[in-house]
N, C-alpha and C positions, 0 to 999 in steps of 0.2 A: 672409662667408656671410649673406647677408639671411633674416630672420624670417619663416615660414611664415604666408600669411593665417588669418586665423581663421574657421574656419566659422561659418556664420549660425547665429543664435543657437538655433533648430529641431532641428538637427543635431550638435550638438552632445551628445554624455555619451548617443548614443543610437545604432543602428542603422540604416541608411538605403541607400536606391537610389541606384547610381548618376545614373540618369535624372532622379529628383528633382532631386542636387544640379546637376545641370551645367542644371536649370531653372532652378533659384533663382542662377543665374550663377556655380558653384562653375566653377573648371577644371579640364579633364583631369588636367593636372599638378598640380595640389594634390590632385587623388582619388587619383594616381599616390605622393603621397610615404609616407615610411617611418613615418610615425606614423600611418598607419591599417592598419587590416587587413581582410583579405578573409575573411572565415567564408564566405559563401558565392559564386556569382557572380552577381555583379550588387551585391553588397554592399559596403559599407563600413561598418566599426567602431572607436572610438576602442581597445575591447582585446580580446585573444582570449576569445572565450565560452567557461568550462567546463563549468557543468552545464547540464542541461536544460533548465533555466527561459532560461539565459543563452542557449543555441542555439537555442531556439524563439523567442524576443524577438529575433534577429540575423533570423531568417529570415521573422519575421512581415513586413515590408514586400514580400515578393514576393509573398503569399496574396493570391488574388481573394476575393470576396465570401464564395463559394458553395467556400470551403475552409477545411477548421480543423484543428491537431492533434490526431491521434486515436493510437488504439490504445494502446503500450507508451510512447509519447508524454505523452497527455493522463492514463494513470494515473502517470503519476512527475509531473508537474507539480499533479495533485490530490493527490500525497501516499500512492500506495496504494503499501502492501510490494513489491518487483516480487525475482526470481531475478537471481542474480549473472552470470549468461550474458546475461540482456535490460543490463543495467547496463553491463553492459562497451561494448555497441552502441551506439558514437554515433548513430548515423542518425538521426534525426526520420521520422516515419509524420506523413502526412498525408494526408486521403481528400476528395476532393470530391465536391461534394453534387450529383449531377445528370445531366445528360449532355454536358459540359464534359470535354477531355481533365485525364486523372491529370496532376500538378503533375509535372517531370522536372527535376530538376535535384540535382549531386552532394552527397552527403552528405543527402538527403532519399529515401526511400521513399514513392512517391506511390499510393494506391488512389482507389476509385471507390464510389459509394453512389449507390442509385433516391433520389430528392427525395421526402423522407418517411421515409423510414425512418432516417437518424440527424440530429437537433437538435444546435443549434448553442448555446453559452455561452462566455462570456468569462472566463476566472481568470488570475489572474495577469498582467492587461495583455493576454491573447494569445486567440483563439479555440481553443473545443476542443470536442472533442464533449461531448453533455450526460456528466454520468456512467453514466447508466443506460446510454447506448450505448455508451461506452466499455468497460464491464465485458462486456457482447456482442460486441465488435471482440476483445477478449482469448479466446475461445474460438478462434481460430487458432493463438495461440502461446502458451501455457500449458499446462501438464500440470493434470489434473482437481483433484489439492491445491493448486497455485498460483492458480486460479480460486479455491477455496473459502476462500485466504488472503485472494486481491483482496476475494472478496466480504465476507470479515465485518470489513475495513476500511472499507469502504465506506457499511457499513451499521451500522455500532459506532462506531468511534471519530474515527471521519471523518465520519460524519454525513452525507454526502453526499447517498443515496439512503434509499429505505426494501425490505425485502424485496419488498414489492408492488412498488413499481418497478421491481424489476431483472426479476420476473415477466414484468409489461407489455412491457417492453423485449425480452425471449426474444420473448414472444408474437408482437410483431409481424417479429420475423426467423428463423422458422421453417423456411426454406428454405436456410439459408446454412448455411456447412461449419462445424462444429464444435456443433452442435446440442446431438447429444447429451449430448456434457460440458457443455454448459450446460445444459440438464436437472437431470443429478445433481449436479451443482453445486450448483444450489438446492435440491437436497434437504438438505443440508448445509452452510448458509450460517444462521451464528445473530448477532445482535446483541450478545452481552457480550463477543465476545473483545477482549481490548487489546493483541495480538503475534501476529505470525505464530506464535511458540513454542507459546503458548496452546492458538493455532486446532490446531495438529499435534498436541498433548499431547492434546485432546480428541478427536481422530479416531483417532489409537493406543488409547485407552482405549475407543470405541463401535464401532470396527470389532473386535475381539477379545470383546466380548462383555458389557462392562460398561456399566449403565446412563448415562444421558446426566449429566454433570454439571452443578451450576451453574457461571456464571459471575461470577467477580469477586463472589464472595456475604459478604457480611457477616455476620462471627461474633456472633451475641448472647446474651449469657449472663445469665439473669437481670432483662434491661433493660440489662445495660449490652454499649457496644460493646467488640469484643475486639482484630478487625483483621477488612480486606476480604482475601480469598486469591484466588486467582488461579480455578481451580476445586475445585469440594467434593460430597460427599456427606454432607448434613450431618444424613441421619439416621442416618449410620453414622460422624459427628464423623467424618469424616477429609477434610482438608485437603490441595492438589497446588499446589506453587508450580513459576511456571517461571523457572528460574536462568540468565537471557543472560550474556555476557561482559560486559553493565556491572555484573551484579552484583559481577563479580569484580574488576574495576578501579575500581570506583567508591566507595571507604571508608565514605563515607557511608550508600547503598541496601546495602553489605556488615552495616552496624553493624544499620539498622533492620530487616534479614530477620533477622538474628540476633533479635534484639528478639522479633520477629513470634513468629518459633517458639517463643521461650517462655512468653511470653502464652496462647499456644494451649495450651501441653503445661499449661500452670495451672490450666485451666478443662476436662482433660480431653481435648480432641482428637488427635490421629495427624495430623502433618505430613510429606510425602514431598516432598521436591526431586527436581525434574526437570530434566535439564539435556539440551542437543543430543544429546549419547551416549546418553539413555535412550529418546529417542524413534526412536536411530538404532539402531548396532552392538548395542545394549545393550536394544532392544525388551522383548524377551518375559520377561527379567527385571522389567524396571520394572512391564509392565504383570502378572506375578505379584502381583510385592508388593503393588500396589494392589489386585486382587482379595480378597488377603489382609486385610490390615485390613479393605477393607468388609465381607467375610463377614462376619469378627470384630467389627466394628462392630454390624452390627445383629443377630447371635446377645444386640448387650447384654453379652457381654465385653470390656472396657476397659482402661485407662490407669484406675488406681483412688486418683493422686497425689492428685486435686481431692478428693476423699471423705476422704480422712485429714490435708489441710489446714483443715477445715472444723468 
């Protein structure tokens, strides 16, 4: 059995066109043998792509100019929280810019964009719509909370955009379907959250009737620092953490939440955990209790440990 030639050194540990190689003098039959693979057509690949980033870099050599990955796309490759339904969808969205036909080819969803209204950026090696347009592409396929998750990713912890931009960006696509919930979207899109839990823990507690909380606020007692909380009410000292699954797998973020809460109960405050079930099945309980305390909170009735420490 003789030794397979080796691809030119270009081609190599990367994703490529056929038409490329067979320019650069590659053969059929070496494009043909079993150590490559096909992600898409017209492709070849030293290994099968799995995530996002890996499928859109496989398929970046077929993009013209005037195309980029957009939508549920270009927000998983920037990093923004996305629903377990878009996750599961391999597909790649890509939208070209112009009046050029939509990209058509399997295992891609291809759309169309007037020239102007969605820019173009590169991350990750790949093009992709700006962010700001991308989080406008996502009012198709989002529910109004999952926008408002996209969005304070975006604009919090990701850094990406600023509120005003993502404004801007609605403004200038006014006509296009999904408006509305981009609208109320931005009415409801804040800069401090750092979880999708967060973002939902805060819109269970302002749609039902309680003030807006902070975010990620630091407790300070006296001068000195206590701990940052997830959200609070801190003229009613009461603190709301949200408790993921890595809290609970994780010994370590297990040991320092433990910590957290007593710090807090030292110095006087009311700490509620919040976890998936309180914002879910278990709503209108969780957001009682927090009413509860804040009343109580700022009636000036307390936690009275720190005073008799003292």
């Amino acid at each position: 059995m003789t030794a397979r030639r080796r691809l030119p050194l270009v081609l190599r540990d990367a994703s490529f066109r056929v038409r490329d190689a067979l320019h650069r003098g590659v053969s059929r039959g070496r494009l043909d043998a079993r150590d490559l693979v096909r992600p898409f057509h017209g492709i070849r690949s030293a290994a099968t792509p799995q995530t996002v980033d890996e499928r859109a870099r496989a398929l970046a050599p077929r993009l013209r100019h005037d195309q980029v990955f957009s939508h549920v796309t270009a927000a998983a490759i920037l990093g923004v929280p996305l629903p377990r339904r878009v996750e599961r969808d391999p597909r790649l969205h890509v939208t070209t810019i112009g009046a050029d036909q939509a990209l058509r080819v399997r295992g891609a969803i291809g759309h169309r964009a007037k020239y102007g209204t969605v820019r173009m950026t590169m991350t990750r090696g790949v093009p992709i719509s700006d962010p700001a347009d991308t989080f406008v592409s996502l009012g198709t396929m989002l529910t109004l909370d999952e926008l408002i998750v996209a969005g304070d990713a975006l604009v919090g912890t990701l850094g990406w955009v600023t509120l005003d931009e993502l404004m801007a960006a609605v403004r200038r696509r006014r006509r296009i379907r999904g408006i509305v919930k981009l609208r109320l979207a931005l009415e409801e899109i804040r800069g401090g959250s750092r979880s999708p839990g967060e973002t939902r823990t805060r819109l269970a507690l302002v749609r039902r009737g309680l003030p807006e909380p902070a975010l990620n606020h630091d407790v300070v007692v006296d001068g000195r620092w206590i701990a940052c909380v997830d959200l609070a009410y801190p003229e009613a000292r009461v603190a709301i953490e949200y408790e993921s699954d890595l809290h609970r797998t994780d010994p370590a973020a297990f040991k320092k939440d433990l910590t957290r809460g007593e710090h807090l109960k030292d110095v006087d405050w009311w700490l509620v955990r919040a976890t998936a079930d309180d914002i879910g099945p278990g709503l209108e309980r969780f957001v009682w209790r927090v009413r509860r305390l804040v009343d109580t909170g700022l009636r000036g009735s307390h936690d009275t440990r720190f005073a008799t420490l003292q």
